[in-house]
N, C-alpha and C positions, 0 to 999 in steps of 0.2 A: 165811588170814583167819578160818574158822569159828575156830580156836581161840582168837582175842580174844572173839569176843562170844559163844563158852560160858563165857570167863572172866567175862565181865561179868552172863550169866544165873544161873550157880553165888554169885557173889559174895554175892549178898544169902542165898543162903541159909545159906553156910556160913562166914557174918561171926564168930558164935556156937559152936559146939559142946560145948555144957555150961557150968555155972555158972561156971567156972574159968579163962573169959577176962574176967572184969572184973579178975581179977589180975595179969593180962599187959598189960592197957589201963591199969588206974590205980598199980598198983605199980612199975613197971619205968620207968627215966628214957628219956623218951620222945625219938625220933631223927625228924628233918623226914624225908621218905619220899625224898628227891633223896639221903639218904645211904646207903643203902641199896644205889642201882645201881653192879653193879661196870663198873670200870671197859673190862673187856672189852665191854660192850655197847656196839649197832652204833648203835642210835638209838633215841630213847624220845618218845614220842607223851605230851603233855600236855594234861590237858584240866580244867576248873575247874566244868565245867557240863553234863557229859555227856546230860540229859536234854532241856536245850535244844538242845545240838548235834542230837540225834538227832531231835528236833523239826523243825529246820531244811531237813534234808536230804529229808524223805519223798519233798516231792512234785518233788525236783529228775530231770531228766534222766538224770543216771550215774547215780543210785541204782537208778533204775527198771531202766533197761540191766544195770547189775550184780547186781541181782534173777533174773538169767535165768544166774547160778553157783549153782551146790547149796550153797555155801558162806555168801553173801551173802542168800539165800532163808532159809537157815535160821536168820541172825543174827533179820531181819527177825522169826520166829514166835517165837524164843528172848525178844527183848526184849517183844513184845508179850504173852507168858504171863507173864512173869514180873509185866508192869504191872498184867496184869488181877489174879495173885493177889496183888500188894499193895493192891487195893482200889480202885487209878485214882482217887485221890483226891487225889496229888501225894505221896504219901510216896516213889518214887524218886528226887524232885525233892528231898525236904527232904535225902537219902541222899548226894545228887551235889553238890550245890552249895554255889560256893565252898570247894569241899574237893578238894584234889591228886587227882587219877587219873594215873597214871602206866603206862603200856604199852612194855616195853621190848623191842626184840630181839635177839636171839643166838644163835650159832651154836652146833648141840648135834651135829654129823656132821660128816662129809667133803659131804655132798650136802641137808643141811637146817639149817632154822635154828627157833625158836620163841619163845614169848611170856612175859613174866612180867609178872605184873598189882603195881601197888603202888596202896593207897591207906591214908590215914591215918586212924586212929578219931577219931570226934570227942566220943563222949559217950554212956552207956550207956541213954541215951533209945531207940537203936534196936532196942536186944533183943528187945521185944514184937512189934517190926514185923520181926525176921526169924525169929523161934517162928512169927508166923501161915505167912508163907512157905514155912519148910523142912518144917511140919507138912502140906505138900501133897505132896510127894516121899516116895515110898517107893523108886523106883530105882536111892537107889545106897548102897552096901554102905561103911560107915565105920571107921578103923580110925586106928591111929597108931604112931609111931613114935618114938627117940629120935636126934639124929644131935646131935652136940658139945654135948651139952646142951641143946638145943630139941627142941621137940614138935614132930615134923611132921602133921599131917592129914592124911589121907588118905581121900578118895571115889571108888569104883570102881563105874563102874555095872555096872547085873547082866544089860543086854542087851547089850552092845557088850565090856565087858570093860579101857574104857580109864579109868586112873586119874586123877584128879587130885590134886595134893597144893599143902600151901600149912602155911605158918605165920605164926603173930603174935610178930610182932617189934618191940621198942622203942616200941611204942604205934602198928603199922602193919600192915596183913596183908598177907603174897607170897606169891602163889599162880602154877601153872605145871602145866602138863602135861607136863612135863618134867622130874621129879625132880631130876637135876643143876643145873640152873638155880635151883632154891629152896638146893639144897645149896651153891652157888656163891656165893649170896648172903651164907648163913650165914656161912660160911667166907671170906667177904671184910670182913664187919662185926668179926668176933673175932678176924682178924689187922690189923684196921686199914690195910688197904692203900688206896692210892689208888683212890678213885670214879671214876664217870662227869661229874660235876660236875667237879670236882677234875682231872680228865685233859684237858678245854676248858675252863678256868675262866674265859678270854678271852669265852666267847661269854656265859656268865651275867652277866657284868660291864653287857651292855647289853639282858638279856632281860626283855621284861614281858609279862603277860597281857592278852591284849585282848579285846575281845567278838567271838569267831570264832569257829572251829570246832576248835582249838586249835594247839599250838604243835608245833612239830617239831625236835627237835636231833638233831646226826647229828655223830658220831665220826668223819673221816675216816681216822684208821689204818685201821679194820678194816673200809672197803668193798673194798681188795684181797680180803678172803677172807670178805666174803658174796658177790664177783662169781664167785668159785672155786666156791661150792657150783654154781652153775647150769649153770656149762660143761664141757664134757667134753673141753677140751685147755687144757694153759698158755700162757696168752695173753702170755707174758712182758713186755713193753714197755708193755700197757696196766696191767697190775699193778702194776709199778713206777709208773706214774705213779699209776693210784689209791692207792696205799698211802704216795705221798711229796703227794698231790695238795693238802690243806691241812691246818689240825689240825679243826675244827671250825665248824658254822654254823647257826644259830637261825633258821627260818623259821616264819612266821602261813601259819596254812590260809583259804584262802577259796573260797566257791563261786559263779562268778555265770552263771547260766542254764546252757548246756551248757557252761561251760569249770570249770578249776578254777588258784585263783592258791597259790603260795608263794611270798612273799616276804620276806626279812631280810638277813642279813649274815653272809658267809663267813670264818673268818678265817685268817689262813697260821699256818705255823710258825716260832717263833722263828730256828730253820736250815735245813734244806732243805726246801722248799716250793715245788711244779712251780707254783702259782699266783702265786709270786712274781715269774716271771719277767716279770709283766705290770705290776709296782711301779716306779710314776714314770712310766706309760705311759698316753697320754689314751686314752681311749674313742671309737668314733664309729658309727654305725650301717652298715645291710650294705647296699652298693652292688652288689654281685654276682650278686645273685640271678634276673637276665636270662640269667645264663651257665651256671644250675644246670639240668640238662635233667630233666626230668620223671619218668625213673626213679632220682632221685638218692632213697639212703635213708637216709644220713646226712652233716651237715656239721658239720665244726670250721674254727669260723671265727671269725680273729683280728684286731683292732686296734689300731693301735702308732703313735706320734707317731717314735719315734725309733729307724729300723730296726735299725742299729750296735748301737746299746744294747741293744737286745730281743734281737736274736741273741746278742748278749755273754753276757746273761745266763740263754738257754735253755743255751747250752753249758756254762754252768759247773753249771745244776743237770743238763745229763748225764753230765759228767764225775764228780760227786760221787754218783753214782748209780752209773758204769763206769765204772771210772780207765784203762781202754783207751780209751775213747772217743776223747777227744782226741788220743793217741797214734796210732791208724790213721787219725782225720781229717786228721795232721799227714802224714804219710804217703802220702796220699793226693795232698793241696793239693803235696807235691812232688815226685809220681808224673809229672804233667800242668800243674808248672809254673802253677798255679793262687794263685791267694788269696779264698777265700770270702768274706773281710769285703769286698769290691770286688765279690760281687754282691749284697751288701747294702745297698750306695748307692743301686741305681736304684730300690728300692724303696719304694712307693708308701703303706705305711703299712695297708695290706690284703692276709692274705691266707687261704685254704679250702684246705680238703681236703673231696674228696668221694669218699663210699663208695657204688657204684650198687648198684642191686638184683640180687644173686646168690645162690645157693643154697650159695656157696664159704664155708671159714671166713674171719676180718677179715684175717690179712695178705693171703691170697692171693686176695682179690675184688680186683675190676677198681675202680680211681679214679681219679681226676683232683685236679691241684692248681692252684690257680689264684693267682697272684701280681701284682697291680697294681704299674705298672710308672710310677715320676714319667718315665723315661725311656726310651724304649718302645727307640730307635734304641741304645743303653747296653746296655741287658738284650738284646737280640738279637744284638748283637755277642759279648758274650759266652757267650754259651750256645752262638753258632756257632763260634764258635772254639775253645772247648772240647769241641766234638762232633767236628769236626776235628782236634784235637789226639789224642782217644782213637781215632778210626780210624786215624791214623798209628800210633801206639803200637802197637795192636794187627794192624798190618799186612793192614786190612782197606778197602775202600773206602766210602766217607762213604755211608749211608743215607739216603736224600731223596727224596720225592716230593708231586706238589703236586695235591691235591685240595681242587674247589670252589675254587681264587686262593688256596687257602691251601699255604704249605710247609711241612711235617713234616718234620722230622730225628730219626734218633737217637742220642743220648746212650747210648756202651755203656760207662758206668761203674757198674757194679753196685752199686744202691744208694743210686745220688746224693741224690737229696732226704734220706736219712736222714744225709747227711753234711752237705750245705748247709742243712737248717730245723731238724733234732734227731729223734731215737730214735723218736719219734712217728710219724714220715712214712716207715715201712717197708714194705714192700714192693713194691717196685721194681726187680723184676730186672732189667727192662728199662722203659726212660723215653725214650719219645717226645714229642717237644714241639712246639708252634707257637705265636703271636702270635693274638688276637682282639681288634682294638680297643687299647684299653694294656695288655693283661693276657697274661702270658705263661701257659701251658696244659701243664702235663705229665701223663702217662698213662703205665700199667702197661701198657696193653693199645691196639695200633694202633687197634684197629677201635671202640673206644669213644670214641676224640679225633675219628674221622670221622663218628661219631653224632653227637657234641656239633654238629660244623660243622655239619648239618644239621639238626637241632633248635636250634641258635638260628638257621638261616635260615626257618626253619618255625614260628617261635615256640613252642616245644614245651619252655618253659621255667618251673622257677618264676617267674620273673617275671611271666609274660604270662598263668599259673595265676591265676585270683580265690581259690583256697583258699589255694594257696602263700604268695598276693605277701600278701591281706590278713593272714595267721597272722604272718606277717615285721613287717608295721605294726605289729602288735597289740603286739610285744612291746617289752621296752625294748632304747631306740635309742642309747645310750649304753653300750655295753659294751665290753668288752676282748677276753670271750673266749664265744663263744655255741659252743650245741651242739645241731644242731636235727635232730629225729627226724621222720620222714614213717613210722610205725608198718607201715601193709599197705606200703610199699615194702621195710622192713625186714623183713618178715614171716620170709621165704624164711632170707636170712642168718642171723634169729634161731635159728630151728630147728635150722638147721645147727649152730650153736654151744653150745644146749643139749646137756645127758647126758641121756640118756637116757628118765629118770625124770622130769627138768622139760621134755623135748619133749613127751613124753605129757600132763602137765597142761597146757601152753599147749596142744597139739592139741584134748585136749577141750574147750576152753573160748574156742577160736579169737576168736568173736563171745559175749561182745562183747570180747574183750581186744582188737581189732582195731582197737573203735570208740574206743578213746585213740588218735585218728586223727592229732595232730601232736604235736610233744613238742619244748618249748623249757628250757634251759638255761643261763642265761646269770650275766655276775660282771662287775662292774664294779669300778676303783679307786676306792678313796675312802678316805683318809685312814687308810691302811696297814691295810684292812680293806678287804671286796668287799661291794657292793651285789648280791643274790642272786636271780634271778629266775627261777621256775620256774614255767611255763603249760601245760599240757594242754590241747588242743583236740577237744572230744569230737562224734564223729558217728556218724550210723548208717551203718557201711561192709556191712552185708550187703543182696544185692540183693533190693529187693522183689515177693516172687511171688505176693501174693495178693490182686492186681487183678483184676476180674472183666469186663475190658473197656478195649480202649486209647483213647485220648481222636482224633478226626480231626483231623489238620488243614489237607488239602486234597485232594479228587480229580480228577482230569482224567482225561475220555472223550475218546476217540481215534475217529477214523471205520471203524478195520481193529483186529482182534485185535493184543495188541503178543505179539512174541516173543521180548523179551530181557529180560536182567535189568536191572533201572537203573543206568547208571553215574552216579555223581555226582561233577559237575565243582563246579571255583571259577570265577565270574567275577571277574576282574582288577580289575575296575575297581571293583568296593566290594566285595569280601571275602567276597562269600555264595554259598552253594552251588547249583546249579542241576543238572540232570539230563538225561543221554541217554536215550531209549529208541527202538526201533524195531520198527515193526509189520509184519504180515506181509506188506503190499505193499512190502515193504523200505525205507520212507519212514522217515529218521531226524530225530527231533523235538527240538531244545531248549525245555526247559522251566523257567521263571524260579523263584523261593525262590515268591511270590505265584500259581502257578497257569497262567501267562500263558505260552502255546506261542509263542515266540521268532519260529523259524524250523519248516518244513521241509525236506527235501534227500531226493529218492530216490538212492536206490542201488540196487544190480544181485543184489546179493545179501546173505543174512544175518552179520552183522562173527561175526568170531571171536577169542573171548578178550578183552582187555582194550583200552579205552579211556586212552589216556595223554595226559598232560597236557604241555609241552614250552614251551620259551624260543628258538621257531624262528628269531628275529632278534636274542636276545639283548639284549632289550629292558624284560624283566620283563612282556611283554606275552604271555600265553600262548596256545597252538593246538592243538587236538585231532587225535591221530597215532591211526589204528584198521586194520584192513585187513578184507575180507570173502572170502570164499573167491575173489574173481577178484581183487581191486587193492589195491594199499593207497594209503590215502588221509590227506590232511595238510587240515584247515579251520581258519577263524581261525574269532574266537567270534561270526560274524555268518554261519557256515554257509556261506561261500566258499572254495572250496580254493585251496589255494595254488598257484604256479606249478611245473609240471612234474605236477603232481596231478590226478587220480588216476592210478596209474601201474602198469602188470601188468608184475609181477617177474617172470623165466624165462618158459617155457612155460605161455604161459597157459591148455593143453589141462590141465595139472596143477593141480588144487585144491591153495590156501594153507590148510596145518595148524594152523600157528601163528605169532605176530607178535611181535618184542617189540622195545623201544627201548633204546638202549645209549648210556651216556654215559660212559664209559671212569674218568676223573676228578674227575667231575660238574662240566665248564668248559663245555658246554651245547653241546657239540660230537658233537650226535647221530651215532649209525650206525643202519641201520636193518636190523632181521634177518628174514627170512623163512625160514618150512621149510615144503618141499612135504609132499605125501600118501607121496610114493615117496621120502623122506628127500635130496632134494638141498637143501643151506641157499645162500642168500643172504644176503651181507653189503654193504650199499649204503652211501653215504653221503647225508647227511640230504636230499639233490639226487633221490637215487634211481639215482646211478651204482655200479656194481659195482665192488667194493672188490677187489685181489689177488686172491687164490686161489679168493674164494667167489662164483664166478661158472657155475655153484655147486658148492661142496664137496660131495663124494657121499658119502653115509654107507653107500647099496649096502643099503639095509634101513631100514624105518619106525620112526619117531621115535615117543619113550615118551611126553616131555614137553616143554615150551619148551624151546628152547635156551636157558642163561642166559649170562652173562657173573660177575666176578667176579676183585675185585683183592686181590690178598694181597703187600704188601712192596713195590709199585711194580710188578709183576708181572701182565698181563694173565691169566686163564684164562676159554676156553670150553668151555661143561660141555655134552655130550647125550649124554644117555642113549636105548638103543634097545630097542625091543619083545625083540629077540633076547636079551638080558642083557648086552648089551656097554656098558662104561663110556667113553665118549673124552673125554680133556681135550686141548686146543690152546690153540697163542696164540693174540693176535689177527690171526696171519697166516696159521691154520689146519696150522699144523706142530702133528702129534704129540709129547705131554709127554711126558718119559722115565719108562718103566713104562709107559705106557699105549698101546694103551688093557686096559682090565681085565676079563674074561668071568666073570660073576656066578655064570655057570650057573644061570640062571631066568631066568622071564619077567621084563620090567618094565612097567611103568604109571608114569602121572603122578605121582612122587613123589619130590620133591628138594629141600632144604634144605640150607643151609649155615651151618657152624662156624668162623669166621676167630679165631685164635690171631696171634699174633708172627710167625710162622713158616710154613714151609713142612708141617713137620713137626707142629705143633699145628694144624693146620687143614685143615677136616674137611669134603667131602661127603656128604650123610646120602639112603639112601632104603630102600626096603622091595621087595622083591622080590614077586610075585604070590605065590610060596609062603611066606610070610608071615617071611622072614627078615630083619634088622633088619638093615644091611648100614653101616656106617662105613671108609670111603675118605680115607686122608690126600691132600696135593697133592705126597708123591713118591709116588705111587703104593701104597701099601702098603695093603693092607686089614688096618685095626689092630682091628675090630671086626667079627664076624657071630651074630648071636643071631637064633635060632629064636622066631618068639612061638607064641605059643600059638593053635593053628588048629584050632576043632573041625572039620570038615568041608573038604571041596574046594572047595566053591564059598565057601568062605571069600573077602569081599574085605577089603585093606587098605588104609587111605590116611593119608598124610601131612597135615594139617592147618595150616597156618601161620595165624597170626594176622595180623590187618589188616596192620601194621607187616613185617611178614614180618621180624619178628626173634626170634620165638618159635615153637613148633608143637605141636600134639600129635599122639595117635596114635589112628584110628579104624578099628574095627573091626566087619563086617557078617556076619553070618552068618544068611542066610536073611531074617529080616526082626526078627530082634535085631541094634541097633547099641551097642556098646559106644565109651567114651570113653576114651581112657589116657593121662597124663603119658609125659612121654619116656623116664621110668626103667621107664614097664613097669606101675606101681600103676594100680589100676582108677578111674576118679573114677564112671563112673555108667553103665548102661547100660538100652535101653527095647526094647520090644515095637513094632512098626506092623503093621499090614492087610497093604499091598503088601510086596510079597518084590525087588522093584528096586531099584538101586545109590540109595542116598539121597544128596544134596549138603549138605556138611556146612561151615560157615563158623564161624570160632573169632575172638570180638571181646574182646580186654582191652580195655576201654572205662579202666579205670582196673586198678593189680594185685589189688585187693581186690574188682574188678567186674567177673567175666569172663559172658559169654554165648555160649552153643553156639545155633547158627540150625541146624536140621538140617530140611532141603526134601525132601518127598513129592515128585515131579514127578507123577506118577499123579493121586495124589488132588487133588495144586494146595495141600498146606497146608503150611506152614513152622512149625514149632514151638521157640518161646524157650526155652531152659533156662537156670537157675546152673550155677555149677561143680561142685553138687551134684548136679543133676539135678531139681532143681524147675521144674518147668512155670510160668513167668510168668504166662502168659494162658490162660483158664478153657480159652480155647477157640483152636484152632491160627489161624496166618494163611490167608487165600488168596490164594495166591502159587502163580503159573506155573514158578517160576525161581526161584533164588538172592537175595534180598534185598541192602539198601545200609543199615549204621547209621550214624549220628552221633550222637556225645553231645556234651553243651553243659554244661561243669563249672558255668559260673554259674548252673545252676537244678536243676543236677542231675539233667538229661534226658534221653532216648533220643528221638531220630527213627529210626523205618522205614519206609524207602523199598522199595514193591514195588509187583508190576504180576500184574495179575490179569484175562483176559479183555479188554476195551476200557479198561481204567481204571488209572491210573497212580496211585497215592495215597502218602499221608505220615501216617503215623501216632504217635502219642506218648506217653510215657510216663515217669514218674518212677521212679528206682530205690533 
C-alpha cells in the first residue's frame, strides 16, 4: 500500500521534468488514460476527486486503525507534506479534480505484485505549481532513459536507493516502481493489444462515477494468480474456480462509520463461468446460521430455487473444467448403484459449507456441510442406504453411533460430497453424517459433528452470536451465493496458507489487519448479471490492557473466610449465572446474578475439584454433582440433596482425590467416578451403585490426574495416568486396551489432554512428564511422539493448560519463580518474573480466538494477574484472589466478569476488552 501513496506524493512533483513535456502534453494525439491499461492487470482503482476522497476518510475509524501500519502512517505524512508545499490553498484540489486517477495492479513475481499510477494532463497551467513543488526536494537523483522510442524518467532516491520511473504518454503520465510495469505498458499501446477496458467491456457498458470514494474494477481471469502470489502450496480446485469464477465487476467504495460497503455488478463469461451456475436461480436470504457454531471461519453458502437444475449446471461447468470429472462420477453412481440427481430432489433450496478454525491448510481442515432438506425422511433414507450399501461393498460393518439422540453414520466413499455438490466441496476423506432439524450435516472430522451437537445445544452459534447474527442481517438478503469471512477465526488457517514472505507481513502487522473483523461476499442474479455486495465489518479485536482499574459490580461478605474458588453455575429457570462458594466452616453458599446468598448447606468437608452441572431427571431441570474428600453429593438448585445423597463411596477411612461425571453419549445417563488417595477408582451409577469391575478397580499406586473418560468411533476409553509413569487406558468395563498399559519412565502430574481424529490411530492422548518430556500416546497404544522441552533446572515444573472449552491448551512452564507461556508447537508467547518461588495456577480463557487471557494466581501473595496473549498486564494492579478465578464474557457489550473470592468477600468485577 506505501507504494500508491508515494506514487501519489512523487506525482506532483515529477509531472514536469524539463521544458520538453508540453511537447509530449500538446503535440502527440492524445489517448483517454482507461487505454493505456494492459490488459493483464488484476484491477484498477478509480478516482475523480482524490483530494476530497482523502478529505472524507481522516477522521473515519479504519483509517485511524490503519494508521497503526508503517505503511499507511507514512501515506498519511506523504500526502500531508506535499499539501503543505503546495501552499494549502487548494491547488491539489484544482490537480485532482474531475480528472481520471487511475491505480492499477499487477503482478511483477512469482510472490508480489505492484502499482502503476495513470492520470491524464489537463493543461499546462500546472507547471508553476509543480516547479514550486519539485524545487523543495533535493533527494532524489534523476535520470532517463530510452525504451521503444519513449523517454522513461527516472528518480532514484539517494537515501534508500529505490527507483522510480514513469513516462508521459499520449497526453497521460505512467508512473511505477516497477520498471517492467511502465515497460509493459509501453509495449502494450505500440503493439495495440487488447486493454484492460477492452478485456471486461461488459462491466464499462454500465459503469458511472458517483460521489464516493471511488470505483473499483476487477479482472476476474487473473485473481487465480494474484491468489498464487500469497500462498505457498497449489490450491488447485480453488484456482480453477477463481480463474474460471466470472469475467469482470464494477463496484462504488463507501465508508460508513466503522464498516466499509462495495457495491455494483459482477458479470459472467460469455462460456464458462463457475458464477453461472447460479443463472435462472432465485435468491433468498441465510436461514442457517443457528447451525454455524462459533468457531466457524469461513462459509460458502448457496441459494437455489431449482435444485436439479443448479446441480445440472454445477456439473457441467466441472466437467468443462475436468473432462474426467463426470466420467469417475459416472463410475462411481454405478459402483453403489446410486443416482445423484435423486439426492437432489429432497433438497431444500439451501445449502453451506463450512471451514472451522484450524491451523491446517483449506483441504485438509476439518468442515462441515450443511444441506436443507424439503424432505428430511427422503434425504435420510438415502444417505442410510447408501452408507450401507458402501459397508457391504467394502465388506466392512456399518459405522454408527448415537450421541446426544442424535445418530451418526458413516459414509466411506471417499470423496463424496465432491461427487454429489462438485470439485468445490473436497476434502473428504472421510464423511460422517447426521440430521439436525431438516438439515442434513456432513463432516470431515467425527469429533467436530459432536461439537456442532453441542454447540447448537448450548447455543454457541452464529445465530445466537449478536456480532454474527447482526453482520448476517446487515448484509444483502437476497443472494445466490454469499461468502462470509469471520477474519481472527480465520486467522490460524490464513497463516498456515501463506509463503513465507506474506506470513511475515501479516504477522507483523496482525492488529490491526485482524480488526477487518467480518468479511461478506455476496452475488446475486439479476438479469444475466450479479448484483455484487461486499461489506467489511470493522472492530477493535485486540484486547484492552490499559485500564487502570476494573469497574465492581457486586460483593458479598460471608460470616467465615471462604476457601474455594468460585464455581459458576446457570440457573435453569431464567438463564443467568449464579455462584458456588465455600467457606472455611465448610458451609457451601449459592449466590444469585444480584448479590442475594440463596441458600446455605454445611458440609463435612472441603469439595474437591469441580462442580458439575447434570440433567439428574432428564428434565432440562438441572442439579449440582460435586464430592468432598469424604462423600459425594448430588443438590437440586434449592440446596436439597437428592435421594440416596450424600453418599460415601468405598472406604470411607480413604480420602476422595478426585471426582468427575461421565456421560458416555451425552443421553444424560450419568456414571459417577471416584478416585481414592491410594489409587482404587470407583465407578457408580448416577444412584451411587457400584458399576462391574470398579468396585473398585485397583491401580496398586497414586493417581496423577482425574480419571477421564473419552469416546472415539463409538468406542468407550478410560484414561489414568499414575504418579509412577504408567499410562492405562480401559473400557468402560475396566479391561485393559491392547498395548496398554504404557511406562513413560518418568514421573507424572496432572496433565492430560486429548486429540480425537477419525480413528483409532489419529487419535491422541497428550501429557508432559515431570521431566519435562512432551509425551503423545495414540489409542493403539503406540507412542508416536516424545519431545524433550526445554528445562533449565530440576526443579523445573510443567503443566498442561487447557482452556475453558477444554478443546484447546497450552503449555506452561515455571522455573523458580519465572513462568513461561508456550503454544503447543513449543513457540514462546510470553514469559514474567514473581516474588514467590511456589507452583503458580495458571487458567487459559479464549474468551473469543482474537481474545485470549492468561489468569495466572499467586496463592502466597492472594493476587491473580490478567495477561493478553502477549503478555500484557490488563490491570495496573494484580487481583486479590485466594484461589483460581471464574470468567465470563458477554459478546453483546463486549465484557469480562471476574468472579473471585478474596478473604470474607466474594465479588464480581468488570471490564471491557
Amino acid at each position: 500500500m506505501r507504494r500508491i501513496f508515494i506514487i501519489l506524493f512523487l506525482f506532483v512533483i515529477i509531472l514536469i521534468s524539463g521544458y520538453g513535456i508540453y511537447y509530449y502534453w500538446d503535440k502527440q494525439k492524445s489517448l483517454d488514460a482507461w487505454s493505456l491499461v494492459p490488459e493483464n492487470t488484476f484491477l484498477v482503482y478509480e478516482n475523480n476527486n482524490l483530494v476530497s476522497a482523502w478529505n472524507s476518510i481522516q477522521e473515519n475509524p479504519i483509517w485511524k486503525d490503519l494508521q497503526n501500519i508503517e505503511y499507511f502512517k507514512s501515506l498519511k505524512e506523504n500526502f500531508e507534506a506535499l499539501d503543505s508545499l503546495s501552499g494549502k490553498s487548494g491547488i491539489l484540489d484544482e490537480v485532482f479534480r474531475n480528472n481520471h486517477l487511475l491505480i492499477g495492479m499487477s503482478i511483477i513475481s512469482n510472490d508480489d505484485f505492484d502499482f502503476v499510477f495513470y492520470q491524464s494532463l489537463k493543461n499546462t497551467e500546472q507547471i508553476e505549481i509543480i516547479k514550486r513543488i519539485e524545487s523543495k526536494f533535493e533527494e532524489f537523483k534523476k535520470s532517463e532513459r530510452i525504451f521503444n522510442n519513449n523517454t522513461i524518467y527516472e528518480l532514484k532516491n539517494k537515501d534508500h536507493g529505490r527507483t522510480f520511473s514513469y513516462v508521459l504518454l499520449r497526453g497521460n503520465f505512467v508512473g511505477s516502481f516497477s520498471p517492467v510495469l511502465v515497460e509493459d505498458v509501453i509495449r502494450n499501446i505500440e503493439k495495440d493489444e487488447e486493454n484492460f477496458q477492452e478485456s471486461i467491456v461488459e462491466v464499462f457498458k454500465i459503469a458511472n462515477f458517483q460521489d464516493d470514494l471511488g470505483n473499483l474494477y476487477i479482472n476476474f481471469a487473473r485473481l487465480d494468480k494474484i491468489v498464487k502470489i500469497f500462498t505457498k502450496s497449489n490450491q488447485s480446485i480453488l484456482f480453477k474456480i477463481l480463474s474460471q469464477f466470472s469475467e469482470g465487476a464494477f463496484l462504488d467504495l463507501f465508508l460508513d462509520g466503522d464498516d466499509l460497503y462495495l457495491n455494483g455488478f459482477t458479470f459472467p463469461q460469455d462460456s464458462i463461468s463457475f458464477l453461472n451456475t447460479y443463472s435462472n436461480q432465485k435468491g433468498g436470504d441465510v436461514t442457517l446460521e443457528n447451525y454455524f457454531p462459533s468457531k466457524t471461519a469461513v462459509v460458502l453458502h448457496e441459494r437455489f430455487d431449482n435444485p436439479e437444475a443448479f446441480q445440472d449446471e454445477k456439473i457441467k461447468f466441472w466437467s468443462n473444467i475436468d473432462a474426467e470429472y463426470p466420467r469417475k462420477r459416472n463410475l462411481l453412481a454405478e459402483q453403489y448403484e446410486t443416482d445423484f440427481r435423486k439426492f437432489h430432489q429432497f433438497m431444500a433450496g439451501e445449502n453451506a459449507q463450512v471451514i472451522l478454525n484450524s491451523n491446517q491448510n483449506l483441504e485438509e481442515s476439518k468442515k462441515l456441510i450443511f444441506i436443507k432438506m424439503n424432505d428430511k425422511n427422503e434425504g435420510l433414507n438415502k444417505f442410510n442406504k447408501l452408507s450401507e450399501e458402501a459397508a457391504k461393498l467394502q465388506q466392512d460393518t456399518l459405522y454408527y453411533e448415537y450421541y446426544a439422540e442424535n445418530e451418526i453414520r458413516e459414509l466411506r466413499i471417499n470423496e463424496f460430497p465432491f461427487h454429489l455438490l462438485g470439485k468445490n466441496f473436497k476434502g473428504f476423506s472421510h464423511s460422517f453424517f447426521t440430521t439436525i432439524d431438516d438439515n442434513m450435516i456432513i463432516s470431515n472430522d467425527i469429533q467436530s459433528l459432536k461439537e456442532l451437537i453441542l454447540d447448537i445445544e448450548t447455543e454457541n452459534t452464529w445465530g445466537k452470536s449478536i456480532k454474527e447474527n447482526q453482520f448476517i442481517e446487515s448484509t444483502l438478503q437476497e443472494s445466490n451465493l454469499n461468502i462470509f469471512i469471520n477474519l481472527p477465526q480465520t486467522w490460524s488457517l490464513l497463516l498456515n496458507n501463506l509463503n513465507e514472505k506474506w506470513r511475515k507481513n501479516f504477522t507483523e502487522n496482525e492488529y490491526p489487519i485482524k480488526n477487518f473483523d467480518m468479511l461478506a461476499f455476496q452475488f446475486s442474479h439479476e438479469n444475466e448479471r450479479y448484483y455484487s455486495n461486499i461489506e467489511v465489518l470493522h472492530s477493535n479485536n485486540k484486547v484492552n490492557n490499559e485500564m487502570k482499574y476494573f469497574d465492581q459490580v457486586m460483593d458479598v461478605v460471608m460470616d467465615a473466610p471462604i476457601i474455594s474458588k468460585p464455581h459458576v453455575v446457570k440457573n435453569h429457570n431464567t438463564g443467568l449465572f449464579e455462584t458456588l462458594v465455600q467457606d472455611s466452616a465448610y458451609n457451601l453458599h449459592l449466590i444469585s446474578n444480584n448479590g442475594d446468598v440463596l441458600w446455605s448447606e454445611p458440609l463435612e468437608a472441603p469439595i474437591i475439584g469441580q462442580v458439575f452441572q447434570i440433567d439428574y431427571y432428564q428434565n432440562n431441570k438441572l442439579q449440582y454433582a460435586f464430592a468432598t474428600t469424604e462423600k459425594v453429593y448430588l443438590l437440586d438448585r434449592n440446596g436439597i440433596a437428592l435421594e440416596y445423597f450424600p453418599k460415601v463411596i468405598g472406604d470411607e477411612k480413604i480420602e476422595n482425590q478426585y471426582f468427575n461425571v461421565i456421560d458416555y453419549d451425552k443421553s444424560k445417563t450419568y456414571r459417577l467416578l471416584i478416585a481414592k488417595e491410594n489409587g482404587d477408582i470407583y465407578l457408580t451409577s448416577k444412584y451411587g451403585d457400584n458399576l462391574g469391575d470398579w468396585k473398585p478397580l485397583k491401580m496398586n499406586d497414586k493417581i496423577a490426574a482425574r480419571p477421564e473418560h473419552i469416546r472415539i468411533r463409538s468406542k468407550d476409553f478410560m484414561v489414568v495416568l499414575q504418579e509412577n509413569g504408567m499410562v492405562k487406558v480401559m473400557s468402560r468395563n475396566g479391561e485393559m486396551k491392547p498395548n496398554f498399559p504404557i511406562d513413560i519412565n518418568d514421573r507424572l502430574s496432572n496433565n492430560l489432554f486429548f486429540e480425537v481424529g477419525n480413528n483409532f490411530e489419529s487419535s491422541y492422548l497428550v501429557t508432559i512428564t515431570d521431566g519435562g518430556a512432551l509425551v503423545k500416546i495414540s489409542f493403539t497404544g503406540k507412542i508416536e511422539e516424545k519431545e524433550q522441552l526445554y528445562m533449565p533446572n530440576k526443579e523445573t515444573l510443567f503443566k498442561i493448560v487447557k482452556n475453558a472449552s477444554e478443546r484447546g491448551y497450552l503449555l506452561a512452564r515455571q522455573d523458580l519463580n519465572r513462568v513461561s507461556l508456550l503454544k503447543p508447537s513449543g513457540e514462546m508467547m510470553f514469559e514474567k518474573d514473581y516474588i514467590n518461588q511456589d507452583e503458580m495456577k495458571i487458567q487459559y480463557y479464549e474468551l473469543t480466538p482474537n481474545k485470549e487471557i492468561i489468569a495466572i494466581t499467586d496463592k502466597k501473595q492472594a493476587f491473580t494477574y490478567l495477561y493478553t496473549s502477549e503478555g500484557n498486564l490488563i490491570n495496573q494492579q494484580p487481583i486479590e484472589s485466594i484461589d483460581e478465578i471464574a470468567m465470563i464474557y458477554y459478546n453483546k457489550n463486549n465484557e469480562v466478569h471476574v468472579y473471585k473470592c478474596h478473604e470474607n468477600t466474594f465479588s464480581i468485577l468488570k471490564f471491557k476488552i
